[in-house]
C-alpha positions in Angstrom: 150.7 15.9 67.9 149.0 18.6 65.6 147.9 21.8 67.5 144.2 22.3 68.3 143.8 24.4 64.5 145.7 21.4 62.6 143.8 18.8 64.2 140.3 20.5 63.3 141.9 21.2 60.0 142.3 17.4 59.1 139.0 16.4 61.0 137.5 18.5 58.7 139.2 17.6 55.0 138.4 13.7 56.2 135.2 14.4 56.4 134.6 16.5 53.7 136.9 13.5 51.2 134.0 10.9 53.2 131.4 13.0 52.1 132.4 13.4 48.5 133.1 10.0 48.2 129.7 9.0 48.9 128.4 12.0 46.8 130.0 10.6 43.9 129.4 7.0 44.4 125.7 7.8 44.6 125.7 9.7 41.3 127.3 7.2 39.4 125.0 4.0 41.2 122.0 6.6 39.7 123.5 7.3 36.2 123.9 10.8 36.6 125.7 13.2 34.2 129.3 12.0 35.6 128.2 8.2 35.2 127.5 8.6 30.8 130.8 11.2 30.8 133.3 8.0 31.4 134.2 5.8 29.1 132.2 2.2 29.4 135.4 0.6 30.2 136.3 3.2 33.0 132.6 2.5 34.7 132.9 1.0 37.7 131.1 -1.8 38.5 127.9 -1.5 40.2 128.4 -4.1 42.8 131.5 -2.9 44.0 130.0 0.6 45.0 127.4 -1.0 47.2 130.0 -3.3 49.0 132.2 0.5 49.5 129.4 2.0 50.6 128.0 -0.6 52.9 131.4 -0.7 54.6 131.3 2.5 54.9 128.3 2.9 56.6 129.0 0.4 58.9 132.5 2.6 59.9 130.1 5.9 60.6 128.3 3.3 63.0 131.5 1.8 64.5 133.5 4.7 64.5 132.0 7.3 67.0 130.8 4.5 69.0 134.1 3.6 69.7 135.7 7.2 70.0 132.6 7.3 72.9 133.5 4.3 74.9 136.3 2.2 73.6 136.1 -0.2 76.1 132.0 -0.6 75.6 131.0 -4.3 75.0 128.5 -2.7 72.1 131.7 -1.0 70.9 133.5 -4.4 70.6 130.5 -5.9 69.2 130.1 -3.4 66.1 134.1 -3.5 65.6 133.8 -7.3 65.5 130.4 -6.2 63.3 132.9 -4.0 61.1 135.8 -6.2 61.0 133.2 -9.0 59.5 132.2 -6.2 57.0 135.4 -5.4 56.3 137.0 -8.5 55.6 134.2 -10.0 53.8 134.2 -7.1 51.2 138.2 -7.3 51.0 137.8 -11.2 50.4 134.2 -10.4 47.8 136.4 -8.0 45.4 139.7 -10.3 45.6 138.5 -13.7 45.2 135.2 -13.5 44.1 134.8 -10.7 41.8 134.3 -12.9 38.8 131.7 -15.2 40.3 130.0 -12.2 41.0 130.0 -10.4 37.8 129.0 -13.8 36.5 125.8 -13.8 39.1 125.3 -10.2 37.6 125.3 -10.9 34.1 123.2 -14.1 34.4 120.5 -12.2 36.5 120.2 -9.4 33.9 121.7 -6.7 35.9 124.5 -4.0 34.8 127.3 -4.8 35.8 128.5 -1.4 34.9 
């Protein structure tokens, strides 16, 4: 096990990677600078940021929850919640990614 500095240490970077990662997912959903600065190719699609995001929001509602009281029903509800989330994401942006980029181009949204 880390020592008490090393374990604040990590706590820390994870959560600062967690906040930047939703920092630069919400420029790029807004077209900020960064978004028009990669190539059209390199975009990433639109719908795929929302599903990352979503699933990450539901972990910041899981997580603590279960940290708190892991043996909780609630806390076995939202990991059952999150699991859902999780795997229905997983599943969207294996399988379904082109049925869904074809839903996105026939409704007239970007897709990048």
């Amino acid at each position: 096990m880390l020592p008490h500095t090393g374990t604040i240490i990590v706590i820390g970077l994870v959560f600062g990677l967690g906040i930047a990662a939703v920092v630069l997912s919400i420029i790029i959903l807004r077209r900020g600078k960064l978004y028009y600065r990669l190539r059209p190719e390199a975009r990433p699609r639109r719908w795929v940021l929302i599903l990352l995001l979503f699933v990450f929001a539901a972990f910041l509602i899981w997580f603590p929850v279960w940290m708190t009281w892991p043996e909780a029903p609630v806390s076995r509800v939202l990991l059952g919640l999150f699991g859902v989330a999780f795997f229905s994401v997983g599943m969207t942006i294996k399988w379904l990614a082109p049925f869904v980029d074809s839903f996105v181009k026939r409704r007239g949204w970007p897709l990048r």
